[in-house]
C-alpha positions, -999 to 999 in steps of 0.1 A, spaced: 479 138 384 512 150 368 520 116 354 484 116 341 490 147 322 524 134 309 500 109 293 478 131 278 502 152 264 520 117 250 487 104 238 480 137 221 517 137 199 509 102 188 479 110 173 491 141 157 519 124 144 502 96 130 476 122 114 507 137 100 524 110 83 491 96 69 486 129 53 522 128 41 516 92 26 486 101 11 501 130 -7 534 114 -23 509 85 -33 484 107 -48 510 128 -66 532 95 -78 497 78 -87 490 110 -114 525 109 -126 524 71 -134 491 76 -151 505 109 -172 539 83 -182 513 57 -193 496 86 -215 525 103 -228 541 64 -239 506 63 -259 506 96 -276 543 92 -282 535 58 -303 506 80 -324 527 107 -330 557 87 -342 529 68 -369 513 100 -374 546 113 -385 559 85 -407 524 85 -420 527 128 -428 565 117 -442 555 91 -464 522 114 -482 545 144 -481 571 122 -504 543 106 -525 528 139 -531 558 160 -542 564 130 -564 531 132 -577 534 169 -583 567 169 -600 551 141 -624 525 161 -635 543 190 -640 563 168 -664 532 157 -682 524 191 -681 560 202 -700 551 169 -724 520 187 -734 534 218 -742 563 207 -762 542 184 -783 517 214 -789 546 236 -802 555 206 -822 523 199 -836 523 245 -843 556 242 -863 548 217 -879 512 216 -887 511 228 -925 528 195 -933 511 173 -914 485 147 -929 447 149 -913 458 113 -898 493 131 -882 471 159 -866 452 139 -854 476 119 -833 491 152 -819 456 157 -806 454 125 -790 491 124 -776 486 161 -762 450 149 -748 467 120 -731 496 140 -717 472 165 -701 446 137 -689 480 119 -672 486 156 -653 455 153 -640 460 116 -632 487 127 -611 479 162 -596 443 146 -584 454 123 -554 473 146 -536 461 150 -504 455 184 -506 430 181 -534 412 153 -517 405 175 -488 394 201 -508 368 178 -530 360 159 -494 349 199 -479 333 208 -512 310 181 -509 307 179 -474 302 222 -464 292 208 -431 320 181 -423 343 197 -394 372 171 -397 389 153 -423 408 119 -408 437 105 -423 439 79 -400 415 69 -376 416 46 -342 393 15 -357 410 14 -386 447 24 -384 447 19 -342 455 61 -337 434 92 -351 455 113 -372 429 140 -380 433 179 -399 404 200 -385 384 219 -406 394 251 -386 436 245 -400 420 246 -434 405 281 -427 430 296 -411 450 288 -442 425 307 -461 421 336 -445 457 338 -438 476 328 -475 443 328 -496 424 298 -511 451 267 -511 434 252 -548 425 269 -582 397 264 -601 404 269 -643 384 258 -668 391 244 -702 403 277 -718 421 294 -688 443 258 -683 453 254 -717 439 279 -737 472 293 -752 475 258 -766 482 257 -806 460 227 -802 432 245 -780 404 246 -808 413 213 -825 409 196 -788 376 213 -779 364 201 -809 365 167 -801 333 142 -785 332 158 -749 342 122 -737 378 124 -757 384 156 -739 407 162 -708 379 157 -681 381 162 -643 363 132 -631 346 145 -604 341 179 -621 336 175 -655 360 200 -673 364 221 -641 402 218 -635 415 219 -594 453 221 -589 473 230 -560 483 265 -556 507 271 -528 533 252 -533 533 214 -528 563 212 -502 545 241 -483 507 229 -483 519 197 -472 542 212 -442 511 229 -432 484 207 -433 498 175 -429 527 183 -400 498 213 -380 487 184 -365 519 162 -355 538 196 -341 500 201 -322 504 164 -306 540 170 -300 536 198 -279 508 184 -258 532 157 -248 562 178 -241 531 194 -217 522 166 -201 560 151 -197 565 189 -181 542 178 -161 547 149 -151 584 160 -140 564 181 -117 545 155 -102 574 130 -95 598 161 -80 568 168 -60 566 137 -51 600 131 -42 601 162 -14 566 144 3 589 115 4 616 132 30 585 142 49 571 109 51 607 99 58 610 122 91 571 114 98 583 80 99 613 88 125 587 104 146 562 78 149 591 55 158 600 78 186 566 90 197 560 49 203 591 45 219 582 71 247 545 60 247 560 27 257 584 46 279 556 64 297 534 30 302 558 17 318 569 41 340 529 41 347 536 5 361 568 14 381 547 44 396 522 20 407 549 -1 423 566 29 438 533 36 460 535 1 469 569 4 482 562 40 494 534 22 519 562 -2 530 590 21 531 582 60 531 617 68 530 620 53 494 626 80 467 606 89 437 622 83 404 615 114 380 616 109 343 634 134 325 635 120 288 601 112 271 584 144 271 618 158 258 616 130 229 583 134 222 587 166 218 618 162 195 592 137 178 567 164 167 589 191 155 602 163 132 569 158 123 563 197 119 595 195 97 579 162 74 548 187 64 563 217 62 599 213 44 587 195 13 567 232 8 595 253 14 615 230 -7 590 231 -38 595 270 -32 
């Protein structure tokens, strides 16, 4: 009866060890599994941010480029008008009316440059479209990552700085002109035109260098701190996953000694067997008493106590 219960009490500490180290194994899989899958998501959002920023780099360059060009067009204009004032009383009807035409061209050419910036685009693209919510720069089918400014970025802007655009017609864009009256006088179709809206002028008005940090780089610095969340966690994961490790380690160490003194006890089973055998033959023949499995086994489950609970304590 007393070996019996030795059994019982052996069979018992197998199982919960075994129970325990599966649960350990489960764990540092489960947490290892989600940290591989957040590495494979962060090395994808790191390759779209690093286009999406090359891509906000390279418009931010062409843009201030543009700008400064048609603020040099701009200056063109309005030395050739304060040529075309001094000397006007001189001039043949032939001579004025090449000024007109080369002060015409100078302002057409600012708006040839001043009109694809991107900020002006995604103010014509949200005039038009009042119900469009985002306006993509780049998008997955096309460029192979979606490089989008929400509609929401745009009206923050507003009710934060004002509207980023101004609207000026003919006379409040170059109505101090010498030339103003000469040019309005032309055919509507040899005057500066807008060609989207007419002779409704849109230029930027917060600063090119500015407008393009906000809009164009909102985005990458939103995209940038998602991934510095997920690598956080991530971090987490793996560390986490590293502390289940030592209790799968010591889990492992128990199951090896729990089956040593299950084996131990099965075969003490057999020599008991023997023993009453023996004891039939020779009643003077002494009982052997087995003082180490139980004592292992017992060593066995507080190592397997120690596999759950230190990787807690250790994450504390």
């Amino acid at each position: 009866m007393k070996f019996k219960t030795k059994s019982m009490i052996a069979t018992g500490i197998i199982l919960f060890i075994s129970v325990s180290a599966f649960l350990a194994g489960f764990l540092q899989e489960n947490y290892s599994g989600q940290a591989i899958d957040l590495r494979k998501e962060i090395a994808e959002l790191q390759t779209d941010l690093d286009r999406m920023e090359a891509k906000a780099l390279s418009l931010t360059s062409r843009d201030i480029d543009f700008t400064y060009s048609a603020i040099e067009c701009l200056w063109e204009a309005f030395n050739k008008d304060l040529e075309f004032k001094i000397l006007n009383s001189t001039l043949l009807e032939e001579e004025r009316t090449n000024y007109i035409r080369q002060i015409v061209r100078s302002l057409q050419e600012v708006l040839g440059y001043s009109n694809p910036t991107m900020i002006l685009h995604m103010y014509r693209v949200w005039d038009y479209y009042s119900n469009l919510d985002d306006f993509y720069i780049a998008t997955e089918e096309t460029d192979g990552y979606d490089y989008i400014i929400p509609r929401e970025l745009w009206d923050s802007y507003i009710s934060v700085y004002g509207m980023p655009v101004v609207e000026l017609t003919p006379s409040e864009w170059y109505g101090d002109f010498f030339s103003y009256d000469a040019i309005q006088a032309l055919p509507l179709v040899e005057r500066p035109r807008d060609p989207l809206f007419g002779e409704m002028f849109v230029f930027e008005s917060g600063g090119i260098e500015f407008l393009c940090d906000y809009f164009l780089f909102n985005p990458v610095r939103v995209l940038h701190d998602d991934i510095n969340k997920k690598l956080n966690k991530a971090e987490n994961l793996e560390a986490q996953a590293s502390r289940i490790g030592l209790g799968v380690a010591m889990t492992t160490v128990a199951v090896v000694l729990s089956a040593a003194m299950a084996n131990r006890l099965n075969q003490r089973k057999i020599e008991r067997e023997f023993e009453k055998i023996r004891e039939k033959e020779d009643r003077l023949a002494k009982k052997k008493r087995d003082l180490i499995s139980i004592p292992i086994l017992i060593i066995a489950i507080i190592l397997s106590l120690l596999g759950v609970i230190l990787p807690t304590f250790l994450n504390l």
